[in-house]
C-alpha positions as CSV (number, residue, x, y, z in Angstrom):
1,X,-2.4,-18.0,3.0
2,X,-6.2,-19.5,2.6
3,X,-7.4,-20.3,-0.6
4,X,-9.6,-17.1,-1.2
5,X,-13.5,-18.0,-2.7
6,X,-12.5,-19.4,-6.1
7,X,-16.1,-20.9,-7.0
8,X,-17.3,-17.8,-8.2
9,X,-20.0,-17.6,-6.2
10,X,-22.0,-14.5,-5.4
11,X,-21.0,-13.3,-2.1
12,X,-17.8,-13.3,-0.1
13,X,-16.8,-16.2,2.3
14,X,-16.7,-15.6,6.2
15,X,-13.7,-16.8,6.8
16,X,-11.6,-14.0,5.3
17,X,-9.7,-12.2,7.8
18,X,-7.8,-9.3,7.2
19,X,-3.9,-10.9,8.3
20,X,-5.1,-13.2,5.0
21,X,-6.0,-10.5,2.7
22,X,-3.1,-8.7,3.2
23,X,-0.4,-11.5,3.3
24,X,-2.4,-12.4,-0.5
25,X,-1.8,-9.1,-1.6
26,X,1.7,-8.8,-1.2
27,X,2.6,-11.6,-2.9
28,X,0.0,-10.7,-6.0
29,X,1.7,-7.3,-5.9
30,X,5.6,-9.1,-6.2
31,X,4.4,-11.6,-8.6
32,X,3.2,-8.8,-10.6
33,X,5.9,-6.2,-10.3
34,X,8.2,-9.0,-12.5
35,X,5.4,-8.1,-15.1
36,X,5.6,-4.5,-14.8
37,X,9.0,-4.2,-14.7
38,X,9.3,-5.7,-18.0
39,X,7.6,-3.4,-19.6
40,X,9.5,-1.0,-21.8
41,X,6.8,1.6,-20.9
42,X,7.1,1.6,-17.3
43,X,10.9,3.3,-17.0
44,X,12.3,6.0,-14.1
45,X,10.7,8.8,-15.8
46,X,7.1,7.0,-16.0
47,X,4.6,9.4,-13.0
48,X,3.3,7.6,-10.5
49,X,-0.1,7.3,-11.8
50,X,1.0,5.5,-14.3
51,X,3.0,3.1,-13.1
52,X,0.8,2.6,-10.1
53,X,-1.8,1.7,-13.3
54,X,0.4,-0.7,-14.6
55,X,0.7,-2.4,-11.5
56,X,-2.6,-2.6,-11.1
57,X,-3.6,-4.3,-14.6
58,X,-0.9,-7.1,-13.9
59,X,-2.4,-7.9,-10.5
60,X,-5.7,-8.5,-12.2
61,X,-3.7,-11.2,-14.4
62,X,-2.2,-12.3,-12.0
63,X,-5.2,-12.7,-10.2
64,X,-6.6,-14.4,-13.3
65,X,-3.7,-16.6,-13.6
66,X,-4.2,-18.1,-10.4
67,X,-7.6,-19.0,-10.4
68,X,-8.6,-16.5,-8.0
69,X,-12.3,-15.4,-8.8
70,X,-13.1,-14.0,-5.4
71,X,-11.8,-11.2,-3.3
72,X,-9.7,-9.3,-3.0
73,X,-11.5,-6.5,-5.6
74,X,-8.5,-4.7,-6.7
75,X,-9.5,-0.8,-6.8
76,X,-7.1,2.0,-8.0
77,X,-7.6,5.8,-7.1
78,X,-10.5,4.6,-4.6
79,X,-12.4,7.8,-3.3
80,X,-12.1,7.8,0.5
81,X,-14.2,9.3,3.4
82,X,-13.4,9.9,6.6
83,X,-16.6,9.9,8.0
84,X,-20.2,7.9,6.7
85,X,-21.8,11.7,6.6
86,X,-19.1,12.8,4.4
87,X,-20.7,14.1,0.9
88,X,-17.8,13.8,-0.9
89,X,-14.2,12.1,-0.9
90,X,-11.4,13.2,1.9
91,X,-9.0,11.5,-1.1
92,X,-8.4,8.9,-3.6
93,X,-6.1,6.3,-2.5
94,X,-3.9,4.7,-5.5
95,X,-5.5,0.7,-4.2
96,X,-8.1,-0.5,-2.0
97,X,-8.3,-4.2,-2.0
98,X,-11.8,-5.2,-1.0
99,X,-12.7,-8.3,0.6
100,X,-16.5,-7.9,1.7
101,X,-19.5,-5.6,0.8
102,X,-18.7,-4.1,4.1
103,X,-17.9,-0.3,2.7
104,X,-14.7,-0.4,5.2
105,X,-13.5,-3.6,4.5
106,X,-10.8,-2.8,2.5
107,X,-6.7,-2.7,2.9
108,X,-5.1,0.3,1.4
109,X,-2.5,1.3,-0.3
110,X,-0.9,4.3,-1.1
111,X,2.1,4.4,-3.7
112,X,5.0,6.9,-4.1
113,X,8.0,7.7,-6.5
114,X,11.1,7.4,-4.6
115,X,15.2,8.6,-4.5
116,X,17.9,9.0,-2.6
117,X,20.0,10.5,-5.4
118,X,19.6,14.5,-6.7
119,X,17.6,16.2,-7.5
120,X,14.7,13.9,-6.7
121,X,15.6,13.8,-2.9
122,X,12.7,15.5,-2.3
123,X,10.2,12.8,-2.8
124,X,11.0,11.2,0.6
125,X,9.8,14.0,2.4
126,X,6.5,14.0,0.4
127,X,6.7,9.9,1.1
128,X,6.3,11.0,4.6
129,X,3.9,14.1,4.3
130,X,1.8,13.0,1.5
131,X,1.6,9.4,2.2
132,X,2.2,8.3,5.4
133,X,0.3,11.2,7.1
134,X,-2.8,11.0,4.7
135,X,-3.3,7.7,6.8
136,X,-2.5,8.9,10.3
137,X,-5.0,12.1,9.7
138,X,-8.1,9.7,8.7
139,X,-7.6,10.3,5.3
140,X,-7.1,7.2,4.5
141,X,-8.2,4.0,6.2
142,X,-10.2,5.1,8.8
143,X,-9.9,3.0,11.9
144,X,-8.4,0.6,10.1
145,X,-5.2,-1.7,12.2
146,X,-3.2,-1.8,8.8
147,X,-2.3,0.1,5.9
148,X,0.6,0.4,3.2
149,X,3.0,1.8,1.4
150,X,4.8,1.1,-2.1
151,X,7.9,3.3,-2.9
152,X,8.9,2.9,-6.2
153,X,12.4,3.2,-6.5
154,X,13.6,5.5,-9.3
155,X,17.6,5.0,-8.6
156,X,17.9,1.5,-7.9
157,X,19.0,2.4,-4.7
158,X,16.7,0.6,-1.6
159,X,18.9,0.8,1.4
160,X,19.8,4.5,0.8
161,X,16.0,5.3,0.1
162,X,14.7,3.8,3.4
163,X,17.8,5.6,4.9
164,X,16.4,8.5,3.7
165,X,13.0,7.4,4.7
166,X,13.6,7.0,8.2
167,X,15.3,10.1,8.6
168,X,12.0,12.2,7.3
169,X,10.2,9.8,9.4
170,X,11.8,10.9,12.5
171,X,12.2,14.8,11.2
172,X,8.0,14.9,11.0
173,X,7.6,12.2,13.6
174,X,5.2,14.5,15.3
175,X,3.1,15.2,12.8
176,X,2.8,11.7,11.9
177,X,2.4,10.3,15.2
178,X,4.9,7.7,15.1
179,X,4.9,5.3,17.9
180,X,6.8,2.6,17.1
181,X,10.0,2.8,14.9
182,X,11.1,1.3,11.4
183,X,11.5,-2.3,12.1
184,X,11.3,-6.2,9.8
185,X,8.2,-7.1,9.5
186,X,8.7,-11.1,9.3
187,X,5.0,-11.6,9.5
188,X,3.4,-11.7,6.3
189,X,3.9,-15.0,4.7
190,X,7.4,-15.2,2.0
191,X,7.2,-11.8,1.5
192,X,11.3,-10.3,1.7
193,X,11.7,-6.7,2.4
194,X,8.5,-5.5,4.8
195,X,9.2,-3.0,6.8
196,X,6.8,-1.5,9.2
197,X,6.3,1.2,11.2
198,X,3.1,2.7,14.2
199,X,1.4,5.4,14.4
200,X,-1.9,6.6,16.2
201,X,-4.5,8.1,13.8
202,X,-6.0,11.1,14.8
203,X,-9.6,10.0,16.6
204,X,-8.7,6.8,17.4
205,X,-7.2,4.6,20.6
206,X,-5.2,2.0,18.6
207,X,-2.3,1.6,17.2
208,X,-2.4,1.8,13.5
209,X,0.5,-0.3,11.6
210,X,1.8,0.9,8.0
211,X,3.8,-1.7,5.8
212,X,6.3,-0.6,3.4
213,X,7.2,-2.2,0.5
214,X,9.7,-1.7,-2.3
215,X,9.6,-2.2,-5.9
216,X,12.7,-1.0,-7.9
217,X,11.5,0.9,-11.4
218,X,14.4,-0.2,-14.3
């Protein structure tokens, strides 16, 4: 990863590309899930909200703990727009992480409770429908290349949750526009257990490639 802006200088370096944003926030967001996870507050009945909020406190300290004093600007439930005429917001996102006073130059993030055990089987299929898809309709991360997901894992149980994932994915793969199956995604620096899949977001030519991480709630 490069060393993001850490002279506290007004302004936000050129050389910041997105592969480097992104590879830095995955590692912030495992180096501060250890934090969150120790916190007797943060537990399998805890809402999303709220533990998306605790994750987002201890990636500031995180931040802080590491010197960093430039981007990325963590934001959590970020109004979004699909369109520059839009008067108000398509959605709120659970994280953009901004890296330039460009208003698009953001990664986002969108977080989701998840199980593969009863009764909470459900929450894959609004993993799919009201995450995944909020990025392949535009609203989220508007021609954007990359976007993510955190599922946080309410019965321990990873392999049997992106089972379950993977079967939603391919029950709504229409509506989702999936192009490219579930596959490792080696790319991204140290970062274990990304996963990725392609879609093609409504409007647009590209392929548009969704990470997904997991963070198991105790």
């Amino acid at each position: 990863m490069l060393p993001l802006d850490d002279s506290g200088a007004v302004g936000q370096p050129s050389f910041i590309q997105r592969y480097d944003i992104i590879a830095t926030v995955l590692d912030l967001i495992q180096a501060a899930w250890i934090k969150v996870s120790q916190k007797p507050e943060i537990n399998t009945q805890s809402d999303e909200d709220t533990i998306a909020g605790a994750l987002h406190n201890e990636m500031w300290a995180e931040k802080q703990r590491r010197g960093i004093h430039g981007p990325p600007r963590i934001e959590n439930e970020a109004a979004t727009r699909r369109s520059d005429k839009s008067l108000k917001p398509d959605g709120f996102i659970d994280f953009k992480m901004v890296y330039s006073w460009n208003i698009e130059d953001y990664f986002g993030l969108e977080c989701k409770r998840i199980s593969s055990t009863k009764p909470d089987r459900d929450l894959a299929t609004k993993y799919v429908l009201e995450g995944v898809k909020r990025f392949v309709v535009g609203t989220y991360s508007i021609g954007h290349d990359y976007a993510a997901m955190l599922g946080f894992v309410i019965d321990s149980k990873v392999t049997e949750c992106i089972d379950l994932i993977c079967d939603r994915l391919n029950k709504y793969k229409n509506e989702i526009s999936l192009k490219e199956d579930w596959v490792d995604e080696p790319g991204f620096g140290t970062t274990q257990n990304i996963y990725r899949t392609r879609h093609i977001q409504d409007g647009q030519n590209d392929l548009m490639t969704i990470l997904h991480l997991f963070l198991v709630v105790n």
